[in-house]
N, C-alpha and C positions, 0 to 999 in steps of 0.2 A: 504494500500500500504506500502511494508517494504522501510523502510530509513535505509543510511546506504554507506557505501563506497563499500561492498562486497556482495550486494544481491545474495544468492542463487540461484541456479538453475540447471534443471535437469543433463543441456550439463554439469556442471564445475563437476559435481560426478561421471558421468559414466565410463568416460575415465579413473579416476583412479579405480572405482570398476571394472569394469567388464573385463580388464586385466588380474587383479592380481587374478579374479576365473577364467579365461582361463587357466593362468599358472600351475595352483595347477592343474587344471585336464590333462593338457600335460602331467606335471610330473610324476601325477601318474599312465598316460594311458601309458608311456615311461617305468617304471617300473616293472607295470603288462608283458609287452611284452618283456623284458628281461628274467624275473622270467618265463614265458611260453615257452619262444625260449630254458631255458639253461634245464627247467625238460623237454622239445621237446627231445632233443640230448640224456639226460639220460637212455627216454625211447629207443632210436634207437638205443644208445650203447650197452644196454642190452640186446637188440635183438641181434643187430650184433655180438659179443664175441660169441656166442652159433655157428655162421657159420662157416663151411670147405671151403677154396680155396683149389687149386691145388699148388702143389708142385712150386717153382720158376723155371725156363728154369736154363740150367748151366750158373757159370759166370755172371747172374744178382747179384749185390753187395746187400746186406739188407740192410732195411731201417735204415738210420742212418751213416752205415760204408761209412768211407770215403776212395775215391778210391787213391792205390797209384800214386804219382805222381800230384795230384790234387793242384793246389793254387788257391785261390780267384783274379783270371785276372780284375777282374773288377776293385775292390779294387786298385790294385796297379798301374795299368794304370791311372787310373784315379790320385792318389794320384803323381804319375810321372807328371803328368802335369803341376798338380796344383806347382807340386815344382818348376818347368821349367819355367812356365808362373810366377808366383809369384816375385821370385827369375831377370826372365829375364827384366821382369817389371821395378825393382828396379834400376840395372843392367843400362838400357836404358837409363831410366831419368837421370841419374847420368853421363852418356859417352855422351849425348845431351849437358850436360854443357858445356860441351870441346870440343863441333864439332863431335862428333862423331853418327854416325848413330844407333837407337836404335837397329836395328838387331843383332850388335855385343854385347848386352850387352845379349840378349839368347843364342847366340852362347859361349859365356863367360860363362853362365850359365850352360847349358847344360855340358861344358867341368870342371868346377866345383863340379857338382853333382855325376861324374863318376869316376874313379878310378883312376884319377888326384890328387884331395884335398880330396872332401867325401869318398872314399875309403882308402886313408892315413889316415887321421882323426877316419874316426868311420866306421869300415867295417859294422859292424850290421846295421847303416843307410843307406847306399848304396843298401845290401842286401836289407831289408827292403823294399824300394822304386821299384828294381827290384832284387829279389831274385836269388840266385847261383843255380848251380848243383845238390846241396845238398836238396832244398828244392823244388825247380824245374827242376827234370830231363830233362822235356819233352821241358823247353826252353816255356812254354805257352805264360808266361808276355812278352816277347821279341819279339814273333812273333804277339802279339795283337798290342803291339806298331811298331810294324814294320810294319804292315798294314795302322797303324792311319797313320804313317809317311806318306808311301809311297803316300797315298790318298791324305795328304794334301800338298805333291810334286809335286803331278799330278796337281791340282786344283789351285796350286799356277803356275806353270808352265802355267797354260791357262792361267788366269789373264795377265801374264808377252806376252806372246801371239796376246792379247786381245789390251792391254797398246800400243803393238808397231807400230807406224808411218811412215807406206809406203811413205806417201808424202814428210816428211822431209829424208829420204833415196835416193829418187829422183829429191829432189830440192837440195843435197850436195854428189851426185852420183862421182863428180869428183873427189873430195879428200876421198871421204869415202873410196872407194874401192883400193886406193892406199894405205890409213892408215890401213885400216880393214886388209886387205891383209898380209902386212909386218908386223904389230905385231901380226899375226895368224903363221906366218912363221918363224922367227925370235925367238921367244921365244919355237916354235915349236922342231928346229933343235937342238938348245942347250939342250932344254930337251931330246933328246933323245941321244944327244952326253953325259949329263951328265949319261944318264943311263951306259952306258960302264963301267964308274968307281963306279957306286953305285950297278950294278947286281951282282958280285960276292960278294957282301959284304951284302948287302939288302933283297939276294932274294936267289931262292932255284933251284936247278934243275927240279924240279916240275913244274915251269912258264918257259914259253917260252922266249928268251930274246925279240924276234918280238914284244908279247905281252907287255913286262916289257914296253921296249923302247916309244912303240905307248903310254900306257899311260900316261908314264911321258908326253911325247910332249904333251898330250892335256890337261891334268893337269894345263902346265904352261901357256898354250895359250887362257885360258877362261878367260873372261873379265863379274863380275856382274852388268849387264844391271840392275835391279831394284836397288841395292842397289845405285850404279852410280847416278842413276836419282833421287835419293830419299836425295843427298849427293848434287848434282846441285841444286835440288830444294833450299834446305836450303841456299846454298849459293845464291841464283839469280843470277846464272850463267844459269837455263835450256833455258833462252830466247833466250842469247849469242849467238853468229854465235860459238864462240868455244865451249860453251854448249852444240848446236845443232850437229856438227859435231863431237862432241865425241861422243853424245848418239847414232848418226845415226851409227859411226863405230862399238859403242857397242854394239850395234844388231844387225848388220852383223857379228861380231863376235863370238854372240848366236846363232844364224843360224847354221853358220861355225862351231862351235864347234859340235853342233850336229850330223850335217852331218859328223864330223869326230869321234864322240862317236860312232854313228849309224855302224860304217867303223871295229874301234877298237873291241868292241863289241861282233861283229860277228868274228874276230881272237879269238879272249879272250877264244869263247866259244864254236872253232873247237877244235878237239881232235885227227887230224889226220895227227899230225905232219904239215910240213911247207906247203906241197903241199896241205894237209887237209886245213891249215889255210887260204893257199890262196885261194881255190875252195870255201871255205864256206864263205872268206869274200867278194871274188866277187859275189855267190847268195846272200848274205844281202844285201851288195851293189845294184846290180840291183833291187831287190826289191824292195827296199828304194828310191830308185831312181824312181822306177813306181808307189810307194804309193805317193811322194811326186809331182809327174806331175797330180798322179789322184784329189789331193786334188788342186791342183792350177788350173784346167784346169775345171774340172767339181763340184769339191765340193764349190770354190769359186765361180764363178755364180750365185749357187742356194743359197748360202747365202745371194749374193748383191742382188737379188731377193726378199728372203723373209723380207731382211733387210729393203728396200725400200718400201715392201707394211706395214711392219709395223710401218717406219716412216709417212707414210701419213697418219695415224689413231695416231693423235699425244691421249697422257693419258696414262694408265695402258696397261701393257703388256695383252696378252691373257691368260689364265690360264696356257696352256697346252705348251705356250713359254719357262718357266725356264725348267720345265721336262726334253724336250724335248733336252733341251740345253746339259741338265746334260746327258739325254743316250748317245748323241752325243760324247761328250767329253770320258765317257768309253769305247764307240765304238771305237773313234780312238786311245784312250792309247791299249785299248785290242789289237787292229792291231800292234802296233806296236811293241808290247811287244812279239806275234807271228810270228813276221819276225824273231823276236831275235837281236831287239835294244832296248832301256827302254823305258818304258811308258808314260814316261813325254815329249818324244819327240812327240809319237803323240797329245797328249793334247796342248803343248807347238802349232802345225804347226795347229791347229784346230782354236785357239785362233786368228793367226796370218791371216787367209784365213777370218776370220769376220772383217769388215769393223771397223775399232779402234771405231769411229763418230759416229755408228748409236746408235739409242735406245736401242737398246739389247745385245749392248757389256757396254753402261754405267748402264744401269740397270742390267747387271750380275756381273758387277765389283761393285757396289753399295753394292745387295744385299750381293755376296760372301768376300770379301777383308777382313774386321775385323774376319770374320769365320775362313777363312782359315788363314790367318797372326798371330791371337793372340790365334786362337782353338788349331787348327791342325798342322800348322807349327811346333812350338814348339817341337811335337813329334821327329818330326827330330833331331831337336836340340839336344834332350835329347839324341838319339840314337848316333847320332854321336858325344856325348860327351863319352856315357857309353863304347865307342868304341877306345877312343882315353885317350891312356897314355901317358901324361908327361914323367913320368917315368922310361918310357924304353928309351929316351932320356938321358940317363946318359955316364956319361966318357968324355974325350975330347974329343975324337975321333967321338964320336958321335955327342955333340955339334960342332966340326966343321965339317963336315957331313950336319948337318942341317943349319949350318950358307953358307955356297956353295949354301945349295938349296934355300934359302931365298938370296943370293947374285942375283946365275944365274938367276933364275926367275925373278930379276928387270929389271938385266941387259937386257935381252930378250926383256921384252914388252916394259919397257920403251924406250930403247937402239932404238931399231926397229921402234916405233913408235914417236919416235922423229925423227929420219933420216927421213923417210916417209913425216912426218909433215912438215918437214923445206925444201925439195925436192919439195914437191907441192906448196910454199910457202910461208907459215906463219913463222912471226919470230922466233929466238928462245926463248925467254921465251913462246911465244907463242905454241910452239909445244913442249917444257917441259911442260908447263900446260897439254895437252892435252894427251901424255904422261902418265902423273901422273893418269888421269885418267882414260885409258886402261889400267896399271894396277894395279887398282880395282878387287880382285878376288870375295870374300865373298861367297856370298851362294852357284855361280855357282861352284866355284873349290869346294867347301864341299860333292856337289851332285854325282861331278864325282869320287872326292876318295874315296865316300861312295860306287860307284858303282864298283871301282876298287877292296874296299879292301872285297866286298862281293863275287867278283869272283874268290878273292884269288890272286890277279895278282900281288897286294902290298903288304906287312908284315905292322904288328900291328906297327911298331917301325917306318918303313916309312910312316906309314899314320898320327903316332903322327906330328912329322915333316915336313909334309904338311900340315899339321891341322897348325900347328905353321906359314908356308907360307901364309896361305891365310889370317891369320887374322893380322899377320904385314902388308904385300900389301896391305890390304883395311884398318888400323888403317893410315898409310902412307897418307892414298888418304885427308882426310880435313886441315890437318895442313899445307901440301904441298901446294894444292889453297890458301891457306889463306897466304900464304909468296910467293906465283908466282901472284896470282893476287889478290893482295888488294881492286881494286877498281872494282868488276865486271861490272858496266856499264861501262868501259872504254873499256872493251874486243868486245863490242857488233860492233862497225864499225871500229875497227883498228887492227886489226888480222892482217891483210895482213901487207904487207910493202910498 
């Protein structure tokens, strides 16, 4: 019998022999079958060089030649992102320390990256990121990201849809609709008073002044519903009865706005003179009007419907639930983008007809929000930065120009929605709070200038200058609560008087 600390035995050798001859014969069965695979090819190449094809058809480019006009979209889209998101990222974190909402730090971004600063700075960078003329005739990059955008517009626009609270719109029905109203109006009129003196100056004979007019008014009258709620959140003020009845106003607001984008719209994009404009924007209108009864009246049902059999099956959605969601959602952007209103409106009213509570608006805002927020959004961001020059903002003339439209605009929603407030009424600092928070423009005014300055209805130089509008109005909105209501639970049962 061996003695001994470490007797021998067969188990403690095998494991390490018979591995390490496994190995050696992988390797060199790995080997052989390279050396086979590459003289395999040699011999088929050898074959092959000896064969005739037919002539190429005309106009097929040869292998290799690249075709003109061609850039790598991928590449650069993507690399746009990454700059936007990166960049917006930083941006965020840093305007969070001062109260500020991180949205505004990609919108910062985005107007950064474009011919603001990086096109001052380093044009080759700029190009780079999204290529000129020169190197992209055909506008490839721009219409890739113009797409990302638009998509992750639409899908943000459901979520925002999705988010909104029928019940608290109808438990604060009485002052909402009194405040929603008047600072829908209010900042309405002014904008379109302020156009008189900004069309001859702003704008071309080309744009209709109908057209010019209608969208300043609605430019100034959009109140941003998420970015709003996401600015209350932080403060714990969303609980507030004045929390509550801003966000309720702000969404009727959202509505409102639409319905009056949906109106505009369809002027914008008659071409048959005044009487044209008005025939065209009464068939959108009624459309719009029949799509929007069809979706409240029939589409909403079979929603609460399907909403309800699948809350009783509490756990995991069904497979064919998100799909199903998503065609839905292109279906009605598609609709309404074929009456000839944007497509976020129907996505936006699709969102809005799902039950906020059930399962399968929190389980699509679960899975979608970080996608669409920190993926796709972005794109926007960039595009309506690449779009938007400081720049042409120059001279005094101009700066006071823009300092009018960053006045009238307060003046309007604030103005309006304080009188409103204090009429139904809440005190006054109470209905300056409230006020300060209608207007809030942010993403919503960015969407509509984006859509004004793609129809052509506003100049590069005015769209800088609403650019400039909407991100004072919502920089405005945190410092303002924080010196009208220091003590947010204090607002929650003494609003009144």
């Amino acid at each position: 019998m061996h003695k001994g600390p470490n007797p021998p035995s067969d188990r403690s050798v095998k494991p390490v022999i018979a591995p390490t001859r496994l190995g050696w014969v992988a390797v060199g069965a790995y080997v052989l079958m390279l050396i086979a695979s590459i003289g395999a090819f040699l011999l088929i190449r050898e074959v092959g060089e000896g064969l005739h094809a037919p002539e190429p058809p005309p106009g097929l480019p040869l292998v290799g030649a690249r075709v003109a006009g061609q850039v790598d979209v991928v590449l650069h889209v993507l690399a746009t992102l990454a700059a936007v998101i990166g960049l917006g990222s930083v941006l965020g974190r840093g305007l969070q320390v001062v109260g500020q909402p991180p949205v505004i730090g990609e919108v910062v971004a985005g107007i950064l990256l474009g011919p603001s600063l990086l096109g001052t700075i380093s044009p080759e960078a700029m190009r780079w990121l999204i290529p000129g003329a020169d190197t992209d005739p055909n506008g490839q990059v721009t219409s890739a990201l113009k797409a990302v955008a638009q998509l992750g517009v639409v899908l943000y626009m459901f979520l925002v849809g999705l988010e909104l609270n029928a019940a608290k719109l109808a438990h604060h029905a009485h002052a909402t609709v009194a405040i929603s109203h008047t600072s829908i109006v209010a900042p309405f009129v002014l904008g379109a008073g302020l156009a008189l003196w900004l069309y001859p100056i702003l704008s071309n004979c080309g744009v209709p002044f109908t057209s010019f007019a209608l969208f300043m008014g609605v430019s100034f009258s959009v109140t941003a519903f998420p970015v709003l709620a996401r600015i209350l959140a932080d403060r714990g003020l969303d609980k507030t009865e004045t929390g509550v009845v801003a966000l309720a106003c702000a969404a009727t607001d959202d509505v409102t706005a639409w319905c009056l984008l949906a109106l505009v719209t369809g002027v914008a994009q008659s071409q048959g003179g005044v009487d044209g404009e008005i025939t065209r924007a009464v068939t959108v209108g009624v459309v719009a009007v029949l799509f929007i009864l069809g979706m409240f009246l029939l589409i909403r049902p079979v929603a609460e419907r399907v909403c309800r059999r699948l809350d009783s099956r509490p756990g995991l959605l069904p497979p064919a639930a998100v799909p199903c969601v998503f065609v839905a959602v292109l279906v009605s952007a598609l609709a309404t983008e074929a009456i000839g209103i944007h497509a976020v409106f129907g996505a936006f009213l699709l969102g809005a007809v799902i039950p906020h509570d059930s399962q399968l608006a929190e389980e699509v805002v679960r899975r979608l929000k970080d996608v669409v927020t920190v993926l796709l959004l972005p794109a926007f961001f960039a595009l309506s930065g690449l779009q938007t020059e400081i720049g042409l903002v120059r001279g005094w003339e101009n700066w006071l120009i823009c300092g009018a439209v960053v006045g009238v605009a307060i003046v309007g929603k604030f103005g309006g929605t304080l009188v409103a407030a204090r009429l139904t009424g809440y005190d006054w600092r109470t209905s300056a709070a409230i006020g300060v928070m209608m207007n809030t423009r942010g993403l919503m005014g960015l969407i509509v200038l984006d859509l004004g300055l793609n129809l052509g209805v506003i100049s590069p130089t005015l769209f800088a200058m609403m650019v400039i509008m909407a991100l004072v109005t919502t920089l405005m909105t945190a410092p303002a609560l924080r010196w009208l209501l220091p003590n947010p639970t204090a607002c929650s049962g003494a609003d009144r008087p």
